[in-house]
C-alpha positions as CSV (number, residue, x, y, z in Angstrom):
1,X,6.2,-6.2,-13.7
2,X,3.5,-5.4,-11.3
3,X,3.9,-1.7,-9.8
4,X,2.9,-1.7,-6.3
5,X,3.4,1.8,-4.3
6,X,4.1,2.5,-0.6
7,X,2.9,5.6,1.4
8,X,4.4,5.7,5.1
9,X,5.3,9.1,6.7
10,X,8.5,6.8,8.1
11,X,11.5,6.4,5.7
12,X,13.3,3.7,7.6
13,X,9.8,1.4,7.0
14,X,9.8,2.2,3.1
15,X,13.5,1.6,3.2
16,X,12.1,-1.6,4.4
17,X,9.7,-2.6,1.9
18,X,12.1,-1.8,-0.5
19,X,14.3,-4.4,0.6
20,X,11.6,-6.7,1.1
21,X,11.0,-6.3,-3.0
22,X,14.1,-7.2,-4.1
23,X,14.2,-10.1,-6.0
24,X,10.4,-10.1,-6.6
25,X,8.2,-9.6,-9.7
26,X,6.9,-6.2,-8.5
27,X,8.3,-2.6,-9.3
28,X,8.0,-0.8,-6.2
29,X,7.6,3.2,-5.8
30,X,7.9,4.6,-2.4
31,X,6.4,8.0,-1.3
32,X,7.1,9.9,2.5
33,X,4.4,12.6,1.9
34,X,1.1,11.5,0.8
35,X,-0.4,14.8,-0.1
36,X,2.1,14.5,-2.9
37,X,0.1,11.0,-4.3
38,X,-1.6,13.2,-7.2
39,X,0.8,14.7,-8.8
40,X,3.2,11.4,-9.2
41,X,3.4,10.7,-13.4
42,X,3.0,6.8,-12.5
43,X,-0.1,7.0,-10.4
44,X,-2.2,6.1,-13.5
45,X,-0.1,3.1,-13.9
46,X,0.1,1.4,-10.7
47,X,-2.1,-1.8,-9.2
48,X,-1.8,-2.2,-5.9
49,X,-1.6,0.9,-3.4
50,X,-0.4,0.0,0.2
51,X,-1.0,3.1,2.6
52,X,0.3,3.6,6.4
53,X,-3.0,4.1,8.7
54,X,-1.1,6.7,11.4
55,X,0.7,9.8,9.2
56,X,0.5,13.2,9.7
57,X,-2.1,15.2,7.7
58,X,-3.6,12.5,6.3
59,X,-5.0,8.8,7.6
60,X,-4.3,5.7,5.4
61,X,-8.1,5.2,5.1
62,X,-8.8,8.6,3.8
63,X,-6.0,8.2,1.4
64,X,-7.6,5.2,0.4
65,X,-11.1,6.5,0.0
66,X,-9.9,8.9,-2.3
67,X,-7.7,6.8,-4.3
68,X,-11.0,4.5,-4.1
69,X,-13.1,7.7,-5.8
70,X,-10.7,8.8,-8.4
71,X,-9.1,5.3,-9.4
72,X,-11.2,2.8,-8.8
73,X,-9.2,-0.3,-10.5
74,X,-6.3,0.0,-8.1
75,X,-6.4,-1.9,-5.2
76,X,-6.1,-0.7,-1.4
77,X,-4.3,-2.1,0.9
78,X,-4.1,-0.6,4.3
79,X,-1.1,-1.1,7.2
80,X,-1.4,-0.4,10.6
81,X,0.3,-1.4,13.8
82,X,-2.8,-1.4,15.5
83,X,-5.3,-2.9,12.8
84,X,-8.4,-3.8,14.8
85,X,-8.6,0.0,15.7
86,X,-7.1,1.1,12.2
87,X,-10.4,-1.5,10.7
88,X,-13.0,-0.3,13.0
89,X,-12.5,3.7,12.1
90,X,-12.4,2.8,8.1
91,X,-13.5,5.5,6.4
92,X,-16.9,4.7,5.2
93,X,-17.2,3.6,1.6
94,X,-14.1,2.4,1.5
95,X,-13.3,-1.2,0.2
96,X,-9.9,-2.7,1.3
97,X,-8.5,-5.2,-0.9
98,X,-6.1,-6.5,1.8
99,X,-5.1,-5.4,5.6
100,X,-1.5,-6.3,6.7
101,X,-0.1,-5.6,10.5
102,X,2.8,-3.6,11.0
103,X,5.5,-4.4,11.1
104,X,5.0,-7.0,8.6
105,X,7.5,-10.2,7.2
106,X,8.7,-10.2,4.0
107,X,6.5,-14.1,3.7
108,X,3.4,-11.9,4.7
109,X,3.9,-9.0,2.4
110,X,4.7,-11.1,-0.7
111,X,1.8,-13.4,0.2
112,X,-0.6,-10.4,-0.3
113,X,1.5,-9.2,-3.3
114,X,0.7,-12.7,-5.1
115,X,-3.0,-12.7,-4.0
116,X,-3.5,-9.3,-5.2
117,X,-1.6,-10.0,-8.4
118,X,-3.0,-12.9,-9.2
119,X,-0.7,-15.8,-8.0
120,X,2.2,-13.9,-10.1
121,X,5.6,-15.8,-8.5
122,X,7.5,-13.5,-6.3
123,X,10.8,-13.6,-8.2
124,X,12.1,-12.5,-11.0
């Protein structure tokens, strides 16, 4: 299993995503509040990290900058329903590993699952 984590203020859009994982190779987590990222037990154990850009509080990109500073071998993927703009105020330093559009198929999410994993087929 590859554990791949969602951060979107919206819970009908992780509800989403974790439809969209069914039947795949990767473990999903799914969290509403980001501030509450650091003190999840399987932070330390996750790959990939895909992060809403628009949430209250917080932006994706500086929730991926920090991710970026304090664990460096996950990789950052960043959604946005308005990506151009999301890209163009990316916090600097960061490196994304991936951008998707939202809302996003379940083809275009897997598609960056499998690049970022490796090739790993989607299903189980």
């Amino acid at each position: 299993m590859y554990n791949v984590l969602f951060i979107d203020d919206d819970a009908f859009i992780l509800n989403a995503y974790q439809r969209m994982l069914r039947g795949t190779v990767y473990q999903g987590f799914y969290l509403q509040q980001p501030e509450q990222l650091w003190q999840q037990a399987y932070l330390s154990s996750l790959q990939i990290v895909l992060a809403d850009q628009q949430m209250p509080r917080i932006s994706g990109t500086e929730l991926l900058l920090q991710l970026q500073h304090d664990y460096p071998a996950i990789q950052r993927v960043l959604i946005s329903g308005d990506l151009q703009s999301a890209l163009s105020q990316q916090a600097t330093g960061l490196t994304l590993h991936a951008s998707l559009e939202k809302p996003c198929s379940k083809a275009a999410l897997v598609e960056c699952l499998q690049r970022l994993s490796g090739g790993l087929t989607a299903h189980t």
